[in-house]
N, C-alpha and C positions, 0 to 999 in steps of 0.2 A: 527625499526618498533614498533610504539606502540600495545599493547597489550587490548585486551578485559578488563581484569584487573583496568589497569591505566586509559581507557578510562570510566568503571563505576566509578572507586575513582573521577576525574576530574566531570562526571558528578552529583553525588551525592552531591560534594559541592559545585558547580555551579547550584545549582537545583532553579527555578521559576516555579511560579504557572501558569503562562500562555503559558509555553513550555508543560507544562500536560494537558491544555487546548487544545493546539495547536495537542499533540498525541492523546488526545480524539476525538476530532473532526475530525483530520483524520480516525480515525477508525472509527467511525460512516461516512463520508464518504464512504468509502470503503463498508461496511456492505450494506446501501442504496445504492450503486451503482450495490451491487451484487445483492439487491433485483428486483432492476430494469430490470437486465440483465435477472431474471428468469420470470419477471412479463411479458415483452418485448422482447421475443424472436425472432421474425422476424426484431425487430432496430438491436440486435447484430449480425444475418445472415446479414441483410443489410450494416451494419460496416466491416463485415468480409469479404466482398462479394467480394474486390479485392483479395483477399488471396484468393480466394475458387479455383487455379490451386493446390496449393501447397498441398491440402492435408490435414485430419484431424481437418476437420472443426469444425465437433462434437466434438472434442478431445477440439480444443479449447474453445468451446464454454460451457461446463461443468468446465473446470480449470476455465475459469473467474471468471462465478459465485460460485465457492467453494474455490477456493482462497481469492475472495470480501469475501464472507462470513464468511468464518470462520476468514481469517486472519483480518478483520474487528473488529469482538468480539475480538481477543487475542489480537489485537495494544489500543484500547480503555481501557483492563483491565490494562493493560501493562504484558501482560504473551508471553512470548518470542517474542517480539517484533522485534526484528534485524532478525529474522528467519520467520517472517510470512511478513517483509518489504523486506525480498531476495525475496521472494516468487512473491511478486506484479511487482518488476521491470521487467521482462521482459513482463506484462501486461502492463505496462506503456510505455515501448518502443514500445510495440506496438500502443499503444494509440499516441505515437507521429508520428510514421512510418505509419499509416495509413492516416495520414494527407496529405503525399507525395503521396504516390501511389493510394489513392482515389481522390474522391473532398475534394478541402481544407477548412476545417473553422476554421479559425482565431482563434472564440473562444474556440473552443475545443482543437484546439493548446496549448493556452496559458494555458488553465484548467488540461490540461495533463503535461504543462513543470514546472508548479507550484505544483503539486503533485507529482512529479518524486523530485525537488529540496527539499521539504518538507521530501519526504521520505528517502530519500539519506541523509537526516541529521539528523535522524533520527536511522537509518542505524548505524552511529560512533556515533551520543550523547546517545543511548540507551533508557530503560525507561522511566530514569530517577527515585526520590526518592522515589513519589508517586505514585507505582505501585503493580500489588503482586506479580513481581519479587524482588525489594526490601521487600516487606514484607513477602516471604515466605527465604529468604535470612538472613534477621535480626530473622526470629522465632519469630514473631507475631503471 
């Protein structure tokens, strides 16, 4: 099994500029999604609204938007990125699982399994160089 380790050495000298792009922009994603969640509260009870036997609605609907948000800011700075993209995936699986057990659309399907694949790779590639996980790392 490789190691956390091996996995930042491989990625720091694999490092492009438009995989730091591609981590920014997901975190700004996420950030505006959480912002949305808070602006929008009756779309995310609406969203949530086949879940609403199970329980901890409110529960849910606070983690989204504080998970978006914050983990949003820390995946864009790159500051503990693998731990603030654990954090989203079961937001994400829900984002795809709600598509079954709601009405479906299509496009939020694919917006949710494109953002799950993103983050999931994200998840083993880490940072990456440009980050101020490498830079508080190297003692910049």
């Amino acid at each position: 099994m490789l190691s956390i380790k091996s996995l930042n050495k491989w990625a720091n000298s694999h490092t492009y500029y438009w995989l730091d792009l591609l981590r920014v922009a997901l975190g700004v994603f996420f950030f505006i999604k959480g912002i949305q969640f808070i602006s929008q509260t009756e779309m995310l009870a609406e969203l949530i609204k086949p879940l609403q036997g199970f329980g901890g609605t409110m529960l849910i609907v606070h983690y989204v938007a504080s998970a978006h948000l914050v983990g949003g800011i820390l995946i864009a700075f790159g500051l503990l990125t693998r731990w603030a993209l654990i954090v989203q995936i079961p937001i994400l699986i829900g984002a795809i699982l709600i598509n079954f057990v709601g009405t479906m659309n299509a496009s939020a399907l694919i917006l949710a399994l494109l953002i799950t694949a993103i983050s999931v790779f994200f998840i083993f590639y880490g940072s990456g160089k440009h980050s101020a996980d490498y830079m508080m790392k190297m003692g910049y």
